[in-house]
Backbone as CSV, one residue per row, in Angstrom:
resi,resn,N_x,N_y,N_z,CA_x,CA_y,CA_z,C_x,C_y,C_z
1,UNK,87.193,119.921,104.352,87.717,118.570,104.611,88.064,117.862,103.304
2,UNK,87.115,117.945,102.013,87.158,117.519,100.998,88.637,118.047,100.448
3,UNK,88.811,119.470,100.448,90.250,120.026,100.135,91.276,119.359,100.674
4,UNK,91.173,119.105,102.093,92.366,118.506,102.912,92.719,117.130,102.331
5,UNK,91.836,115.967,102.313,92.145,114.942,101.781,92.030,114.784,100.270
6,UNK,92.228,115.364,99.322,92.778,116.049,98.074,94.106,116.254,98.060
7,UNK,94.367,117.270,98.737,95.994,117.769,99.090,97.054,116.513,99.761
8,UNK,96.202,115.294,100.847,96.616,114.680,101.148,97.549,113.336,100.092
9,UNK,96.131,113.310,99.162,96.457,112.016,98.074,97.029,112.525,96.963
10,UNK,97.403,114.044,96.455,98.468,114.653,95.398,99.760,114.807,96.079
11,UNK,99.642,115.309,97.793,100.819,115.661,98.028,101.555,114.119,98.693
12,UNK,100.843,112.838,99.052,101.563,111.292,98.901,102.027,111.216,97.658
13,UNK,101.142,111.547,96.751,102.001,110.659,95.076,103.016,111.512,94.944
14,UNK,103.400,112.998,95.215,104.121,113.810,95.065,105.481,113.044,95.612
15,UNK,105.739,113.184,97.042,106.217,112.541,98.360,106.562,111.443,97.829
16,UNK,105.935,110.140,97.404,106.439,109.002,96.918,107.398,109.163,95.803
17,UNK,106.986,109.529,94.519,108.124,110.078,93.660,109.413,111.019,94.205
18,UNK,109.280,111.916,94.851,111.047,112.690,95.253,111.291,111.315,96.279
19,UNK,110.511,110.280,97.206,111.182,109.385,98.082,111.833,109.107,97.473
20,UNK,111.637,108.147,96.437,112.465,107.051,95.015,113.514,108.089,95.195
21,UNK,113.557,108.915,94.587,114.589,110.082,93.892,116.023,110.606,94.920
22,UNK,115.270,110.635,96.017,115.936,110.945,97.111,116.685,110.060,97.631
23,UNK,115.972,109.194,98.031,116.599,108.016,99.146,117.850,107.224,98.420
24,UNK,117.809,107.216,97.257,119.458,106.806,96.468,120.192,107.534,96.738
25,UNK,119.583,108.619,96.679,120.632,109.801,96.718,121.376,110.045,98.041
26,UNK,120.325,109.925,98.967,120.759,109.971,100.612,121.761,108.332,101.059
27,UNK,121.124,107.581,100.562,122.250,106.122,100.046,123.644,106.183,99.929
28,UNK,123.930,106.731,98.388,124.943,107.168,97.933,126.077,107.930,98.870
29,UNK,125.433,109.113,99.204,126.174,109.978,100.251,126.444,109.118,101.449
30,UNK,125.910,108.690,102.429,125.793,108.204,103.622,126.836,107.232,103.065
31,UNK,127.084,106.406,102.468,127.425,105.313,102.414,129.282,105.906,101.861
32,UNK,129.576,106.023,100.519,130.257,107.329,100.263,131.193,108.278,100.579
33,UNK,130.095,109.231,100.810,130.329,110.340,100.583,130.546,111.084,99.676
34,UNK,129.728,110.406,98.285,129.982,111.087,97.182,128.101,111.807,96.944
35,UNK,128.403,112.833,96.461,127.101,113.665,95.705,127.088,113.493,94.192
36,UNK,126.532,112.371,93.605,126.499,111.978,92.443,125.648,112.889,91.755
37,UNK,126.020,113.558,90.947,125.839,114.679,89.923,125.238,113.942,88.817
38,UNK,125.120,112.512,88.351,124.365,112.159,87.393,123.521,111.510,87.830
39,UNK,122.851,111.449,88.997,121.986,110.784,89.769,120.350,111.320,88.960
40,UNK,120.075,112.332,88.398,118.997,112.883,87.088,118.996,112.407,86.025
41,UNK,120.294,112.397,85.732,120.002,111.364,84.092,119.889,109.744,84.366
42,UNK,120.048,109.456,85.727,119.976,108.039,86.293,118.248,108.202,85.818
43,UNK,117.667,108.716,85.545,115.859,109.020,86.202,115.587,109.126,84.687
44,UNK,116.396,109.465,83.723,116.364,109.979,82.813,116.283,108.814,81.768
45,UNK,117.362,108.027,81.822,117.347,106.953,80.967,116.683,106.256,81.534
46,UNK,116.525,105.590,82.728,115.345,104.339,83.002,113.611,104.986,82.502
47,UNK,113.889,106.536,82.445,112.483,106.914,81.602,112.516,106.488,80.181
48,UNK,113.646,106.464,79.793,113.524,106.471,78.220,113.858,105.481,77.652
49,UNK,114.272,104.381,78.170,114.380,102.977,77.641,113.274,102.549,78.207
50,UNK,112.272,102.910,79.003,111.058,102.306,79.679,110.236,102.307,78.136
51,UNK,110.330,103.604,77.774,109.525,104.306,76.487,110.076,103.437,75.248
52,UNK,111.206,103.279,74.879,111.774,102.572,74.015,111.222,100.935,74.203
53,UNK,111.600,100.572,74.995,111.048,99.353,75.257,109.745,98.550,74.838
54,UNK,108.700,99.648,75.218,107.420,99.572,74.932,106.941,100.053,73.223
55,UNK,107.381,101.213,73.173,106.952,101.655,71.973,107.841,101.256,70.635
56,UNK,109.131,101.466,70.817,110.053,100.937,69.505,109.864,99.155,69.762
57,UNK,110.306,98.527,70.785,110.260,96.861,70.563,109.408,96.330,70.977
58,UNK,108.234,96.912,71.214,106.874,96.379,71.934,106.803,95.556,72.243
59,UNK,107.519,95.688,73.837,107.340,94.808,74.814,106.101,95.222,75.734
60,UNK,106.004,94.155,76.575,104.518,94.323,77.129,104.437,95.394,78.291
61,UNK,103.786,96.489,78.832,104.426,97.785,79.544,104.994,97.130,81.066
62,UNK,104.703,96.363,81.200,104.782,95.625,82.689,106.594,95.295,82.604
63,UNK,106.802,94.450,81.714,108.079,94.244,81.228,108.789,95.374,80.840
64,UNK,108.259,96.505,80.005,109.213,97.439,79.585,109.538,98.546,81.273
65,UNK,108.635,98.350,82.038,109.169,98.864,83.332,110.284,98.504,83.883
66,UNK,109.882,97.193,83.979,111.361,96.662,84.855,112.703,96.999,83.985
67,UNK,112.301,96.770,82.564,113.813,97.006,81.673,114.254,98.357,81.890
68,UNK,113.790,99.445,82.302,113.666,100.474,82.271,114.133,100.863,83.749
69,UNK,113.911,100.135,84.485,114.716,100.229,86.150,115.595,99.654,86.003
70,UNK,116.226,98.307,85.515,117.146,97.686,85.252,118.337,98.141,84.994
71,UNK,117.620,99.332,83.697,118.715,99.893,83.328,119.005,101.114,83.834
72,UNK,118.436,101.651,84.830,119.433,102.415,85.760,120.562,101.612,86.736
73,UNK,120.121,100.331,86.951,121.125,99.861,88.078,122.401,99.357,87.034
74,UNK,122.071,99.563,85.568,123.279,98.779,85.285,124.471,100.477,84.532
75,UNK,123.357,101.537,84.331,124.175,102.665,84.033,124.871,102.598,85.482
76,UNK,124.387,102.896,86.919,124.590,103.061,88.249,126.041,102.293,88.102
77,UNK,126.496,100.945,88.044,127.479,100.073,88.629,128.664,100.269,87.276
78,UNK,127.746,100.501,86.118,129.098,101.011,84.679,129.421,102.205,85.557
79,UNK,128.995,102.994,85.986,129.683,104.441,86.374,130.820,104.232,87.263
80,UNK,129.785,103.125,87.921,131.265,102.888,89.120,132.379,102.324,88.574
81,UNK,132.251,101.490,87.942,133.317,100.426,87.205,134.749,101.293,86.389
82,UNK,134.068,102.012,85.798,134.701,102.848,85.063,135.054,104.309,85.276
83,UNK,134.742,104.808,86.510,135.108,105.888,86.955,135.494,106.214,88.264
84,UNK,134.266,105.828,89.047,134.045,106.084,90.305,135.261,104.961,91.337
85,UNK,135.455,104.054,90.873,136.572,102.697,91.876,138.105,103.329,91.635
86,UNK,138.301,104.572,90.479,139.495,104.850,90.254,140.003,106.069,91.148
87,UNK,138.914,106.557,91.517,139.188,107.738,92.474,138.513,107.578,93.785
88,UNK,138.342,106.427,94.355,137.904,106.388,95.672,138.601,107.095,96.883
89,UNK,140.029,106.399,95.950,140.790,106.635,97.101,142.109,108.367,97.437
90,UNK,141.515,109.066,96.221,142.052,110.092,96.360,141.707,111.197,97.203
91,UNK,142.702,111.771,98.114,142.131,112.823,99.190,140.861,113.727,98.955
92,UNK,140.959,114.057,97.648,139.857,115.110,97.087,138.959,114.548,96.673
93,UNK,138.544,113.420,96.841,137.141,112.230,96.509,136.195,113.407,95.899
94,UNK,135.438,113.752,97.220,134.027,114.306,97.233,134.255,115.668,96.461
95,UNK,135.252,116.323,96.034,135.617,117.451,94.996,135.397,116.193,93.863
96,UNK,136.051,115.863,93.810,136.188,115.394,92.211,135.836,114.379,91.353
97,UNK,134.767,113.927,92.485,134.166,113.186,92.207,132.221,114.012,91.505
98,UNK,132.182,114.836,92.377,131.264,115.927,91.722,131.594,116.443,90.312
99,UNK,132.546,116.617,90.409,133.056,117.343,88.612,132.967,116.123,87.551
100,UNK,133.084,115.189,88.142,133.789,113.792,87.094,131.643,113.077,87.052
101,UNK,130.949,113.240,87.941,129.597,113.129,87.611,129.018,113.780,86.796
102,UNK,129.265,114.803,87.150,128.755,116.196,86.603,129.077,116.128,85.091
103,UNK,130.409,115.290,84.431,130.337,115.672,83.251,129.905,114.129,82.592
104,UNK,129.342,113.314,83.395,129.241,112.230,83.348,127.388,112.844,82.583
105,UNK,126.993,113.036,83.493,125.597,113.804,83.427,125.356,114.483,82.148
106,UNK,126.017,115.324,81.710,126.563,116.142,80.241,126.674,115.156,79.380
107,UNK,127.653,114.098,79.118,127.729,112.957,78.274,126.285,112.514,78.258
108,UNK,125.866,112.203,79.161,124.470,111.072,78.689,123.581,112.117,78.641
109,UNK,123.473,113.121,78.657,122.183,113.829,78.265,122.619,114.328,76.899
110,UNK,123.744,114.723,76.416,124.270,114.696,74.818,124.132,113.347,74.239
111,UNK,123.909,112.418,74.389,123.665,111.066,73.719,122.135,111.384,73.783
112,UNK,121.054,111.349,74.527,119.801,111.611,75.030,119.238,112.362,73.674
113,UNK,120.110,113.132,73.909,119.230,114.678,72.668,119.714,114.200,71.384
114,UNK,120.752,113.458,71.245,120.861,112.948,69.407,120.431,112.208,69.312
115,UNK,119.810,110.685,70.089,119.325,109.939,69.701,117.430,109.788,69.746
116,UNK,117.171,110.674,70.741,115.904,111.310,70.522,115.007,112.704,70.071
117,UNK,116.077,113.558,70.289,115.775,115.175,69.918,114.819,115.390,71.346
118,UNK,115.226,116.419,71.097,114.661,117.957,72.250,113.053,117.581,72.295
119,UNK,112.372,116.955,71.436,110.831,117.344,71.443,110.641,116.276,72.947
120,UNK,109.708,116.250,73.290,109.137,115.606,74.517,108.347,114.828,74.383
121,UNK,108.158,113.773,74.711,107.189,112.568,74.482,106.774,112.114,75.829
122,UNK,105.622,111.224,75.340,104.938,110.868,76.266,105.254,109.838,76.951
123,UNK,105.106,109.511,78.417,105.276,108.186,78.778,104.075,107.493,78.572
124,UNK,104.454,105.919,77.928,103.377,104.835,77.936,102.894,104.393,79.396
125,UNK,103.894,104.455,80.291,103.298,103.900,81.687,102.630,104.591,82.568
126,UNK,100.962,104.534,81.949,99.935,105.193,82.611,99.198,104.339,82.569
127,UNK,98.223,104.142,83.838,96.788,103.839,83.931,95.408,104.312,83.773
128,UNK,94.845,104.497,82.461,93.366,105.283,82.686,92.558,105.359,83.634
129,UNK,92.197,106.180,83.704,90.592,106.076,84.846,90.561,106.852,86.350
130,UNK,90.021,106.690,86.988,89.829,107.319,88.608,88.723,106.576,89.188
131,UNK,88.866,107.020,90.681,87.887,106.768,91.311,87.496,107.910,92.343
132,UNK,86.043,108.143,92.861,86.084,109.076,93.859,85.170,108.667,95.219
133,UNK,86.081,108.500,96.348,85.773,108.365,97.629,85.458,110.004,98.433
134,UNK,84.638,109.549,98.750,83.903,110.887,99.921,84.741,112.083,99.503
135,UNK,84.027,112.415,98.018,83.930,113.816,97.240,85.356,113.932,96.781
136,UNK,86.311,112.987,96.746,87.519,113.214,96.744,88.261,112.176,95.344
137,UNK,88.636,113.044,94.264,88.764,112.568,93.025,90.543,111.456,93.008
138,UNK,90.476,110.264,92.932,91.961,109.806,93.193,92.014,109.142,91.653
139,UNK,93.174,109.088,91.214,93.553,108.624,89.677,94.128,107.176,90.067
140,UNK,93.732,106.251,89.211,94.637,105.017,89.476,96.441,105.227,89.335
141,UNK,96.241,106.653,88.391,97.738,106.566,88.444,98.398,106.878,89.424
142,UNK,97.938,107.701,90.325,98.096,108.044,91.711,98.452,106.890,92.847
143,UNK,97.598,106.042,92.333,97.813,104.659,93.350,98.568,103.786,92.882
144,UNK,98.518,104.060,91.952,99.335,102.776,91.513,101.120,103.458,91.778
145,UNK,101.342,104.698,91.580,102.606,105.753,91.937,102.910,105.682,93.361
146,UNK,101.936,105.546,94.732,102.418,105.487,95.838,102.258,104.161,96.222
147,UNK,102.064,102.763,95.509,102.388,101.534,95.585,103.582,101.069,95.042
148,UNK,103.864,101.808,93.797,104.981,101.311,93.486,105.854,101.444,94.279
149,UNK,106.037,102.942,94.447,106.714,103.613,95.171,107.010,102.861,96.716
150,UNK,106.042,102.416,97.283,106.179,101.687,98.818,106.890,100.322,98.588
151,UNK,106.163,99.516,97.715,107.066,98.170,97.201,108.276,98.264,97.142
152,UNK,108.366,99.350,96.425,110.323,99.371,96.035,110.853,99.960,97.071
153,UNK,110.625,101.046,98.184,111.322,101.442,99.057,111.095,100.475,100.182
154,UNK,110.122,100.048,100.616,109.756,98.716,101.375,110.933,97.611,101.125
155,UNK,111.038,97.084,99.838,112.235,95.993,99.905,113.332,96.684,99.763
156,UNK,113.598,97.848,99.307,115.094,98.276,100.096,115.037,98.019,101.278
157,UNK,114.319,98.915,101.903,114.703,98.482,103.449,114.868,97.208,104.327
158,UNK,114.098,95.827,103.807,114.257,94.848,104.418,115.780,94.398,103.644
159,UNK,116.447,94.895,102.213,117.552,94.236,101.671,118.640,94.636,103.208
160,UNK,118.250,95.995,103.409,119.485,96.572,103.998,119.654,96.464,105.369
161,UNK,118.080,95.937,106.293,118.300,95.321,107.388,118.331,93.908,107.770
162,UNK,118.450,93.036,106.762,117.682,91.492,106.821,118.828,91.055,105.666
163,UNK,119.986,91.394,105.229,120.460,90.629,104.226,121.862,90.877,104.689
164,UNK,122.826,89.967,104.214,124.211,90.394,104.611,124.579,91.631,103.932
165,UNK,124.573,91.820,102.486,125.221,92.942,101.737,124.406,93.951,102.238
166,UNK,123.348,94.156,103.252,122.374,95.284,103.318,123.188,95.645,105.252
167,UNK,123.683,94.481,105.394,124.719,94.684,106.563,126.021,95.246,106.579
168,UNK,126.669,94.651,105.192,127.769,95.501,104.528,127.449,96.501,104.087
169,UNK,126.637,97.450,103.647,126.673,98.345,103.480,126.288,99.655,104.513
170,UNK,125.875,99.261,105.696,125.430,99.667,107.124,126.533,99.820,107.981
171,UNK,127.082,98.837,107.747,128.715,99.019,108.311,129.803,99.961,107.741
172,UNK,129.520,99.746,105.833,130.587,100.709,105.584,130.172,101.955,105.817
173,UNK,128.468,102.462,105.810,128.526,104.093,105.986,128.562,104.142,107.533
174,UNK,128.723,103.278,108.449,129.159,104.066,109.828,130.521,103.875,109.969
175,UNK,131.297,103.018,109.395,132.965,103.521,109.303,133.491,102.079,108.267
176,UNK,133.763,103.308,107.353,134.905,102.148,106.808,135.958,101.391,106.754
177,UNK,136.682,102.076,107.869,138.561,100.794,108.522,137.678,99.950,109.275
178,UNK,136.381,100.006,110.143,136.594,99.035,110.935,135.184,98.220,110.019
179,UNK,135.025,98.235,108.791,134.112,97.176,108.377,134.988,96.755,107.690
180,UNK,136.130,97.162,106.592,137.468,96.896,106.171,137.852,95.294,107.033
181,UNK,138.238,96.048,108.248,138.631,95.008,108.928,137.943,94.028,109.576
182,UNK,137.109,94.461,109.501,135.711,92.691,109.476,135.295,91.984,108.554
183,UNK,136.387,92.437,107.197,136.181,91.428,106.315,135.333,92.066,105.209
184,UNK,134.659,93.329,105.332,133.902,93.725,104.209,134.672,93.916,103.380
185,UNK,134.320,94.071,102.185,134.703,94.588,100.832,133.995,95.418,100.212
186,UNK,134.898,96.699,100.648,134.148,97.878,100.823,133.823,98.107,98.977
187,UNK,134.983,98.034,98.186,134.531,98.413,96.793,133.232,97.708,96.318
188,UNK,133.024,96.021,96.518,132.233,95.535,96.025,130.920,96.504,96.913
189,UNK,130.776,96.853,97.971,129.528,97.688,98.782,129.524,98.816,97.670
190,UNK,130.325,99.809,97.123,130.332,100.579,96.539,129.557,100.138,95.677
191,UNK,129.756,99.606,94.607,129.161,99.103,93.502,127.643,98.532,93.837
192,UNK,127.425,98.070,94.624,126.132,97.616,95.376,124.781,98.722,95.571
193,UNK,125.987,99.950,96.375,125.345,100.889,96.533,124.769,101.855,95.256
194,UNK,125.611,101.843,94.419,125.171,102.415,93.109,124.029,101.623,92.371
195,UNK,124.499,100.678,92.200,123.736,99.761,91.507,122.080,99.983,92.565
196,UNK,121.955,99.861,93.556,120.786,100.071,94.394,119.840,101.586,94.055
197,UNK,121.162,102.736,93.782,120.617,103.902,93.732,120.299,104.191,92.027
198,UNK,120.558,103.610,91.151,120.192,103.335,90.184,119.182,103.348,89.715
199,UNK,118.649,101.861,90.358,117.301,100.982,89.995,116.354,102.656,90.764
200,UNK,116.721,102.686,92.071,115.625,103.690,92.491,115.186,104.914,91.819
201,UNK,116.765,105.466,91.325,116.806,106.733,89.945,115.787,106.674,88.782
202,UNK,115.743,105.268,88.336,115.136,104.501,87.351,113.704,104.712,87.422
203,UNK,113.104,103.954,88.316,111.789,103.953,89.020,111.698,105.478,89.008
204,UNK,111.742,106.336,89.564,111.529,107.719,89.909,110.728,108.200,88.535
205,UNK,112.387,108.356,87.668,112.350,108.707,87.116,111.488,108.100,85.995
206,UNK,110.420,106.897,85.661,109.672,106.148,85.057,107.916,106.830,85.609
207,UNK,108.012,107.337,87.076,106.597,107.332,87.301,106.568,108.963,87.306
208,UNK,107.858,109.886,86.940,108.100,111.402,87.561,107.005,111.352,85.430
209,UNK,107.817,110.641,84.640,107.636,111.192,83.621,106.169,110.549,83.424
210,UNK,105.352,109.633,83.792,104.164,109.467,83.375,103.170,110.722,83.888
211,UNK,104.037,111.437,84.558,102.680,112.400,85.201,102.982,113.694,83.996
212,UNK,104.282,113.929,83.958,104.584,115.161,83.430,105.258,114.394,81.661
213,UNK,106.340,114.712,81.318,106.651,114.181,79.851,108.238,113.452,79.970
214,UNK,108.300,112.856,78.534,109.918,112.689,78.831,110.931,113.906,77.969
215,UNK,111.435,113.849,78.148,112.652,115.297,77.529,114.061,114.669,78.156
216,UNK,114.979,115.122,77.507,116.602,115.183,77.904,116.820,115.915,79.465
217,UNK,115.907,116.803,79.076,116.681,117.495,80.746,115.269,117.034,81.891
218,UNK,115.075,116.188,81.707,113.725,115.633,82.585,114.226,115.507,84.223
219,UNK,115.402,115.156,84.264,115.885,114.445,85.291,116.663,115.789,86.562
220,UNK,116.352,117.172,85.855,117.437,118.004,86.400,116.638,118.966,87.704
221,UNK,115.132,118.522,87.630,114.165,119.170,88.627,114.263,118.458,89.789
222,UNK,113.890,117.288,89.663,113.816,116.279,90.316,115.199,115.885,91.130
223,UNK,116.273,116.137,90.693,117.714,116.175,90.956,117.737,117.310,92.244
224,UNK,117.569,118.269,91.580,117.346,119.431,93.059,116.513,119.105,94.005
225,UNK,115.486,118.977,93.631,114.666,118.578,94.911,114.523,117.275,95.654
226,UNK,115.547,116.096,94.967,116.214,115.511,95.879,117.353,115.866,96.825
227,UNK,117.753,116.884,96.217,119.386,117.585,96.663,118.850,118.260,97.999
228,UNK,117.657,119.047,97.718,116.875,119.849,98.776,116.083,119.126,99.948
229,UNK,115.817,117.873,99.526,115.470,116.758,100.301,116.297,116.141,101.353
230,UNK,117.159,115.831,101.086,118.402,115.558,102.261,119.502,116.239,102.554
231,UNK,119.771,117.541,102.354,119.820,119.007,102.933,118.662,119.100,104.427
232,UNK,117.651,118.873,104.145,117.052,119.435,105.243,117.013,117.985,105.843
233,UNK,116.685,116.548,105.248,116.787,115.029,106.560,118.271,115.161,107.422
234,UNK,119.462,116.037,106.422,120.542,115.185,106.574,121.532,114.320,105.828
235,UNK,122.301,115.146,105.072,122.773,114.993,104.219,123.214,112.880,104.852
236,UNK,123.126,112.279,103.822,123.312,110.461,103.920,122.476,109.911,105.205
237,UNK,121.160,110.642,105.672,120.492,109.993,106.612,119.043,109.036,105.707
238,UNK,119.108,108.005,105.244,118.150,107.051,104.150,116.886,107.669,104.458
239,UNK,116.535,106.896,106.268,115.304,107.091,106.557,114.850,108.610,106.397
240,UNK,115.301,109.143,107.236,115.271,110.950,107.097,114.956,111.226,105.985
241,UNK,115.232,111.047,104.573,115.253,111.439,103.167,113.968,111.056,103.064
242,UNK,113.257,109.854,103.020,112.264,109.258,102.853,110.797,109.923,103.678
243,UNK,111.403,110.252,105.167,110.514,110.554,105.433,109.957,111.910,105.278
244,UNK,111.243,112.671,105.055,110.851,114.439,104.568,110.547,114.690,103.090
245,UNK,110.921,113.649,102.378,110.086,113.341,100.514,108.318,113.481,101.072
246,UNK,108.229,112.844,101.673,106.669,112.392,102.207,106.105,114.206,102.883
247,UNK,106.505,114.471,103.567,106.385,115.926,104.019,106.603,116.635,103.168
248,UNK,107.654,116.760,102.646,107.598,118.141,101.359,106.546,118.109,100.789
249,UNK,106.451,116.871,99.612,105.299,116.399,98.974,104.228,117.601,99.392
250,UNK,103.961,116.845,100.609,102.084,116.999,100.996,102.110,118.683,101.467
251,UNK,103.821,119.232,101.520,103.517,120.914,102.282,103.487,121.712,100.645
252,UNK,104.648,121.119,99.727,104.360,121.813,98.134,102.470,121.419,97.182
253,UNK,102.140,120.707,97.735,100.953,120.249,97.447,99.707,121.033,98.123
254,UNK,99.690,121.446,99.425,99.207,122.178,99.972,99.625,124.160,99.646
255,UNK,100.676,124.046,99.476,101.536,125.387,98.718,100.621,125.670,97.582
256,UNK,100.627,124.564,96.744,99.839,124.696,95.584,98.588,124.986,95.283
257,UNK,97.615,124.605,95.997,96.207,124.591,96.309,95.915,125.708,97.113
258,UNK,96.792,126.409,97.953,96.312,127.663,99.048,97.126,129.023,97.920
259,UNK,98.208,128.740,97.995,99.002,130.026,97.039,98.859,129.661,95.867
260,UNK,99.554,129.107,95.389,99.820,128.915,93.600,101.005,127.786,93.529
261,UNK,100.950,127.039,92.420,101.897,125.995,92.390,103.055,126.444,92.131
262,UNK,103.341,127.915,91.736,105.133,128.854,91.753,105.498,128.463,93.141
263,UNK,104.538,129.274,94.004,105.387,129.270,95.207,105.987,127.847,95.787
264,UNK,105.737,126.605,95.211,105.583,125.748,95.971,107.649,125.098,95.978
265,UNK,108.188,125.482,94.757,109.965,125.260,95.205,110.403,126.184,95.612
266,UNK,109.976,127.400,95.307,110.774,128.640,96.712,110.606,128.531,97.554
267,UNK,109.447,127.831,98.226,109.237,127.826,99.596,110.242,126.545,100.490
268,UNK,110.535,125.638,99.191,111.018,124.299,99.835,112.658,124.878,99.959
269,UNK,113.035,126.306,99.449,114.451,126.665,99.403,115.170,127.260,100.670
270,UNK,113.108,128.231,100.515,114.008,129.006,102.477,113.673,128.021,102.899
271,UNK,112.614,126.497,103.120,112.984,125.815,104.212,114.738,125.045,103.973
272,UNK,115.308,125.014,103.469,116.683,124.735,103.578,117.312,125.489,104.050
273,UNK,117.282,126.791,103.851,118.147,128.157,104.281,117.779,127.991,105.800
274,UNK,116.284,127.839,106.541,115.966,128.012,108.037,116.226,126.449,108.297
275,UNK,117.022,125.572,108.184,117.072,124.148,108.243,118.436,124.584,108.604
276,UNK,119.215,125.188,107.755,121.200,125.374,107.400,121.165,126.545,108.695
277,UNK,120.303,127.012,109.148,120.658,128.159,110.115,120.058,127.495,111.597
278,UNK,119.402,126.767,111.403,119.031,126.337,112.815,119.675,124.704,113.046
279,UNK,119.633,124.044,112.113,120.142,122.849,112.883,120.874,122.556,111.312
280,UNK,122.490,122.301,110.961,123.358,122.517,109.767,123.494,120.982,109.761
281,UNK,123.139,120.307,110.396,122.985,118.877,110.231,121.901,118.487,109.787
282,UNK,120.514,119.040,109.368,119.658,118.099,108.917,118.619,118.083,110.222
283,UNK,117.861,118.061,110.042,116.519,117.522,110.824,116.474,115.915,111.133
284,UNK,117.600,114.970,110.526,117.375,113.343,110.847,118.943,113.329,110.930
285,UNK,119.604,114.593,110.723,121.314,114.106,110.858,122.584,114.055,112.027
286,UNK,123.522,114.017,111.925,124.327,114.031,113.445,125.166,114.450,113.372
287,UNK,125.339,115.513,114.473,126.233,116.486,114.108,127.908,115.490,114.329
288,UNK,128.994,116.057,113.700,130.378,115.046,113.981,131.324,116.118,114.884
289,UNK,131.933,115.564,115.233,132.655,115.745,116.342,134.409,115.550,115.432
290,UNK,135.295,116.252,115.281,136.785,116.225,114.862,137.354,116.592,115.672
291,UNK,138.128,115.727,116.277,139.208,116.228,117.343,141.093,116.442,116.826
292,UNK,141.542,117.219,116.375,142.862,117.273,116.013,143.859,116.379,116.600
């Protein structure tokens, strides 16, 4: 029993971190239809200006967090500004819009490695200490990782059911001519939406590196196994993403503790492969219907 609720409280903090990671990502798409290819170095820099923040201009760590999420939502809406609003509207979007991320991703991780080098550093945003309930060892950093984590996905969700722009953007991913024609403004949703998946990239990527380190290519694990995350919810299904982050988590966590912590992303691969062969929509997705 002691094992089980062990596995339970590594494989939540697990689960909470790919949520963050994911649920932009499932955002993005749904809303979209783009697969943002720099959605890792989104995770990447809000890690490393978190670190900068604190350690080069010593700001107070509470503050260097938020600067550090901040500045994913403001890389998120520059991307759009300057790349992403110029090719919305071209037939081959979702082609070329992958290639044009993708080297977007390359650029900022070549800035990444000259202005910090390859070595790996530590994140400042940790909490010392633990506590242990009925034989069962929990880290404050642990809690404090699946609080953050709930806070910030918690007020997404009330932005996007309880706010107008969280209405505009609900409208544009179930069709865009007819939110068009109710007056939305679909580009400004675009930009919204980035800017949203950003801040979350940010966050992720701020609590992915307090457990493990920061590095240039920090952001490119975490990238897949968001990718692998809404593959099996459903490719642009939010909730779905969120709620199978939470399940993977606690089944690679349990992977880890019964087999070995190798097996624990091969296993999350054939579940995509038996996900793509039994239901090619996703476990939270819907299948579409094209009529010629």
């Amino acid at each position: 029993m002691d094992a089980i609720l062990q596995i339970l409280v590594t494989g939540l903090t697990l689960g909470s971190m790919y949520a963050l990671a994911s649920v932009g990502l499932a955002l993005t798409y749904g809303t979209m239809g783009m697969f943002n290819m720099a959605h890792g170095l989104f995770m990447t820099i809000g890690a490393y200006v978190c670190y900068s923040a604190f350690i080069v201009f010593g700001m107070p760590l509470s503050f260097a967090v938020l600067i550090g999420i901040a500045a994913g939502g403001v890389v998120g809406m520059a991307m759009h500004l300057l790349i992403v609003k110029f090719m919305l509207h071209r037939a081959d979007f979702q082609t070329t819009i992958m290639v044009a991320t993708a080297g977007v991703a390359i650029l900022l991780q070549d800035l990444i490695l000259k202005q910090y080098g390859a070595y790996p550093f530590k994140q400042p945003a940790q909490i010392e200490g633990q506590l242990t309930v009925a034989n069962v060892v929990v880290t404050y950093q642990s809690i404090a990782i699946m609080t953050f984590a709930a806070a910030l996905i918690g007020l997404m969700a009330w932005l996007l059911t309880n706010t107008r722009f969280g209405l505009a953007i609900r409208a544009t991913a179930m069709n865009q001519d007819a939110a068009e024609l109710m007056g939305v403004k679909t580009e400004q949703t675009y930009l919204q939406v980035l800017l949203i998946a950003g801040v979350l990239a940010a966050a992720a990527g701020i609590l992915i590196s307090s457990l493990a380190s920061l590095s240039p290519d920090m952001g490119t694990n975490p990238l897949i196994r968001a990718f692998v995350i809404c593959v099996v919810a459903g490719l642009g299904s939010v909730t779905g993403a969120g709620i199978t982050a939470i399940v993977l988590g606690v089944m690679e966590a349990a992977i880890g503790y019964y087999i070995g912590v190798r097996f624990g992303f091969p296993t999350m691969l054939g579940l995509v492969i038996l996900v793509l062969i039994f239901k090619p929509a996703g476990l939270f997705g819907k299948q579409g219907v094209v009529r010629a």
